[in-house]
N, C-alpha and C positions, 0 to 999 in steps of 0.2 A: 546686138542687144539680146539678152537673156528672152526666155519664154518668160511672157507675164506672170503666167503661174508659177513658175520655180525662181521669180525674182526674189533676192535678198529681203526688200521689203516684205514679199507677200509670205516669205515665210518668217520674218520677224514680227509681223502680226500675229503671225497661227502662234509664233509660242508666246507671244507675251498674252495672250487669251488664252491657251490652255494653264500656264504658269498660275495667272489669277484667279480661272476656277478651280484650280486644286489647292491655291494658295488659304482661296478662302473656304473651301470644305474641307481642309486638316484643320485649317483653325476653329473653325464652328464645330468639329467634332474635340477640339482638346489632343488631337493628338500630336500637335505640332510644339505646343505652348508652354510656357516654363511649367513644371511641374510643381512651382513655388506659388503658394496663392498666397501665401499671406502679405503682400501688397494690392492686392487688388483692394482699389480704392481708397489706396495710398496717391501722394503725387509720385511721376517717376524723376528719374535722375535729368529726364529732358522737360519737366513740367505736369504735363497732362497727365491727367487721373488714369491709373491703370485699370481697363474694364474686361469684366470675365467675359467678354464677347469674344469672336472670331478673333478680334484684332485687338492685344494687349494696350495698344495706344492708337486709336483707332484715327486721330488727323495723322499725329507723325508718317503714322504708315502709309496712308492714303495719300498723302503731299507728292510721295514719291513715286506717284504715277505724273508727274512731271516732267522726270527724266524719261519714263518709258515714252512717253509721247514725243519731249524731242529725239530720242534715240527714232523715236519709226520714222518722222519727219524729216530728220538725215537719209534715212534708207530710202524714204520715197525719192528724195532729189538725186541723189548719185543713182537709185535704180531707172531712171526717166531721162540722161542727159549721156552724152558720148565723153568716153577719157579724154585726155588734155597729154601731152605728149611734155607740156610745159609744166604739171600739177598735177601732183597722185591724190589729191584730195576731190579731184572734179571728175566725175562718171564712177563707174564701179572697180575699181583698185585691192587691193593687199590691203592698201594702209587704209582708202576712206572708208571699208568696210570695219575693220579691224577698230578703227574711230568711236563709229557710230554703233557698234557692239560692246566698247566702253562707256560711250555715254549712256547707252541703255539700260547696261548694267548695275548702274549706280542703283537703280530705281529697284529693282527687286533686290539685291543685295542689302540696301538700308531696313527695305521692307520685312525681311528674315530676320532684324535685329528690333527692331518697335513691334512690329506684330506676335512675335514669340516670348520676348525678352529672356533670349535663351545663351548662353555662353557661344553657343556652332553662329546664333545668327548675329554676335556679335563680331565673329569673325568672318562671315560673309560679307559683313559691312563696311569692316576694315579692307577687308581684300577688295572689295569695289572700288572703294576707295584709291587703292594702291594701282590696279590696274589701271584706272584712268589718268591717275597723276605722273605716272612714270610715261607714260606715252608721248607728249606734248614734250619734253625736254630729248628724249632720246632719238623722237625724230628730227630735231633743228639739229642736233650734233650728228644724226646719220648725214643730212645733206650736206655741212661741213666737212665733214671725215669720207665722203663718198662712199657710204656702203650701198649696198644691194637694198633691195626689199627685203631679202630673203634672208640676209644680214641681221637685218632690224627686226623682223620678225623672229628670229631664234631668240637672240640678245631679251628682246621683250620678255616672251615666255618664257626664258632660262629663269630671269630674275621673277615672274611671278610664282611659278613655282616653287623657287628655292624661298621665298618669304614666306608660303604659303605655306610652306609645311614646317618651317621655323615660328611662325606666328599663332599654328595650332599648338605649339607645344611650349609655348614662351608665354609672351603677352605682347601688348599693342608695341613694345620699344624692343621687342626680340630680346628679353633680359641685358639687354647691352646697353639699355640708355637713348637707343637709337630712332628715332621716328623718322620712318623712310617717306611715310606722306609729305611734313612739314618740311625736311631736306629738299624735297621732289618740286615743293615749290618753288624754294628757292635757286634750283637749280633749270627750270624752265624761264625766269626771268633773266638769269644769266647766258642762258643758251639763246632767246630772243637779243638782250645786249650785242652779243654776240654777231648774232644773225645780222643787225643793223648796222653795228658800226666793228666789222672783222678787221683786225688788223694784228701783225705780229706781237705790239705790245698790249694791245687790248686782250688778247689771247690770256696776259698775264694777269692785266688790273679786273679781269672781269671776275677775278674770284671772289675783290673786295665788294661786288654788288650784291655778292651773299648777304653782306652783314645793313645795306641797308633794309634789304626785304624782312631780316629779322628784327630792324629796327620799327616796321612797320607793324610789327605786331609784339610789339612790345618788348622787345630784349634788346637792352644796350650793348655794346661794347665794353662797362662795365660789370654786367650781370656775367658775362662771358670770362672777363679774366679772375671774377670772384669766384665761378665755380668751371674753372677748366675740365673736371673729371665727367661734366652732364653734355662741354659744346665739347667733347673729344672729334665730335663728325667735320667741325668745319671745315677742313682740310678737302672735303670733298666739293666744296664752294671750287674747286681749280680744275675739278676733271671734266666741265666741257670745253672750258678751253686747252685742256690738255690734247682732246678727244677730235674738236674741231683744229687740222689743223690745215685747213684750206678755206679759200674763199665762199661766200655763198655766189649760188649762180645766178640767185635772183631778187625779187624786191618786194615788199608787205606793205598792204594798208594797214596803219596801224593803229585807226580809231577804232576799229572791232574790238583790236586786243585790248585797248583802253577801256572799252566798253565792257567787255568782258570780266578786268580786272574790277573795276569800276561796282558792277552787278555781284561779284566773289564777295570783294570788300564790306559791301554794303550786307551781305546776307552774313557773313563771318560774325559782325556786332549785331547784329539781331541772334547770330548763335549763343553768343555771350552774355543774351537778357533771357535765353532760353532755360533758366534753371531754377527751382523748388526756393530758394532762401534769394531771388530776385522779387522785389517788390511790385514788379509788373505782373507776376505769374498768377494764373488763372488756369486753375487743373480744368476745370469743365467748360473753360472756352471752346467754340469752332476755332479764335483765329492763335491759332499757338507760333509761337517767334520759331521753332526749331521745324514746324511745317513751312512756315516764310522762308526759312534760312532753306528748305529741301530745296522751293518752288523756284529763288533767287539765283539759287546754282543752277538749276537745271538749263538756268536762261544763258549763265554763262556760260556754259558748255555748247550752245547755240552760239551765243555773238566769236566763241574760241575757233569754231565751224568755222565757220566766214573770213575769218582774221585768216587761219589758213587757207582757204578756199583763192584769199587775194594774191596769194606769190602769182609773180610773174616772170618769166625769164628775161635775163638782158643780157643775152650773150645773144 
């Protein structure tokens, strides 16, 4: 066990406290903040009234101390319990750190895009984004495919960086049509598929679960063959079963991830009441849908903890 003092957690605390007091004295000084005022006290594009204060949207921002709180509550558990030789998710690991420094993330990343409403902190948001969603699918196809940690970790940051600096110079689809988040989920559902029911031919049909996850948010099968030139990506609906091309070695509780999805779901349609020309919206509310939608994920990003925390070996 680490020294308490230089435990993960105890210095994921120091900086999500230093992070917030400098966060919130650029913003109280203006120096961080769009340089565009003529919205203030406009509604913004997520609802709430844009205020010259510290914080351009001052719940949106603050909701997303949500994630930073689950991200530390990870770090305290893995920092407080011994590895598992069965589960890289249980004690202090590569990957459960590596986790709970995505889920943290989420939290100031969003924060840099509500509190400045700046173009850089919309792409910190997005990148948060990105970093978290690519993880959860790339690790069920690392344990199929049998890579390394170390494997999985290059792989990881290869692709954050390579979007990362495509995404500062593009926009959210990297000029190509392409939303890596959106793909990412469905590509974690099919790597779980996967995970549960591996088999040589499922290997195959697990590509078609792409299309019902985009069924679940709204895109038919017909919206897809009307506009072939926007689903050019689906084709990547087949690379974890390409990618997994072995057994898993173990076994998942799988009401977390239900739970998980369940809590995603649920805050994704509250995202979708979150905007200016929705009849619900209340710019000078406290309870804003798109601060619900932060605080709803952050929980699912907890119950997704757990859902992996459950493998177990059965070898």
């Amino acid at each position: 066990m680490l020294n308490a003092k230089y435990s993960p957690f105890n210095i994921a605390l120091a900086i999500s406290i230093i992070f917030l007091i400098i966060f919130y004295v650029l913003g109280l000084s203006g120096l961080i903040n769009s340089s565009d005022t003529s919205l203030i006290g406009e509604a913004s594009r997520w609802c709430e009234r844009v205020s010259a204060g510290a914080f351009r949207e001052p719940v949106n921002t603050l909701s997303n101390l949500g994630f930073m709180v689950v991200g530390l509550y990870i770090f305290w558990v893995i920092s407080h319990e011994e590895t598992s030789p069965d589960n890289k998710f249980i004690g202090l690991t590569s990957i459960s750190i590596l986790y709970a420094s995505a889920a943290w993330w989420l939290g100031p990343g969003s924060m840099l895009m509500h509190g400045t409403n700046t173009e850089w902190g919309g792409w910190a948001d997005n990148l948060s984004m990105i970093m978290y969603i690519i993880f959860p699918w790339l690790y069920n196809v690392s344990l199929m495919g049998r890579w390394s940690s170390a494997k999985l970790i290059k792989t990881y940051f290869s692709i954050v960086i390579i979007y990362s600096v495509a995404r500062w110079f593009t926009s959210w689809d990297l000029g190509i049509g392409f939303n890596l988040f959106g793909t990412s989920i469905g590509l974690w559902v099919i790597s779980e598929f996967l995970y549960k029911f591996w088999s040589p031919i499922n290997r195959f049909l697990s590509g078609f679960v792409g299309f019902l996850v985009l069924f679940l948010f709204g895109t038919t099968i017909g919206d897809i063959l009307a506009n072939p030139e926007s689903f050019w990506w689906v084709f990547l609906f087949w690379l974890p079963g390409l990618l997994a091309d072995k057994k898993p070695t173990g076994i998942r509780t799988y009401k977390w991830y239900f739970l998980g999805m369940l809590a995603y779901m649920s805050a994704f349609a509250i995202w979708l009441t979150g905007t200016p020309d929705n009849a619900n919206c209340n710019p000078d509310s406290i309870l804003q849908a798109h601060g619900i939608w932060h605080l709803l994920s952050a929980v699912a990003t907890y119950f997704f903890f757990i859902h992996l925390r459950s493998e177990k070996s059965i070898n």
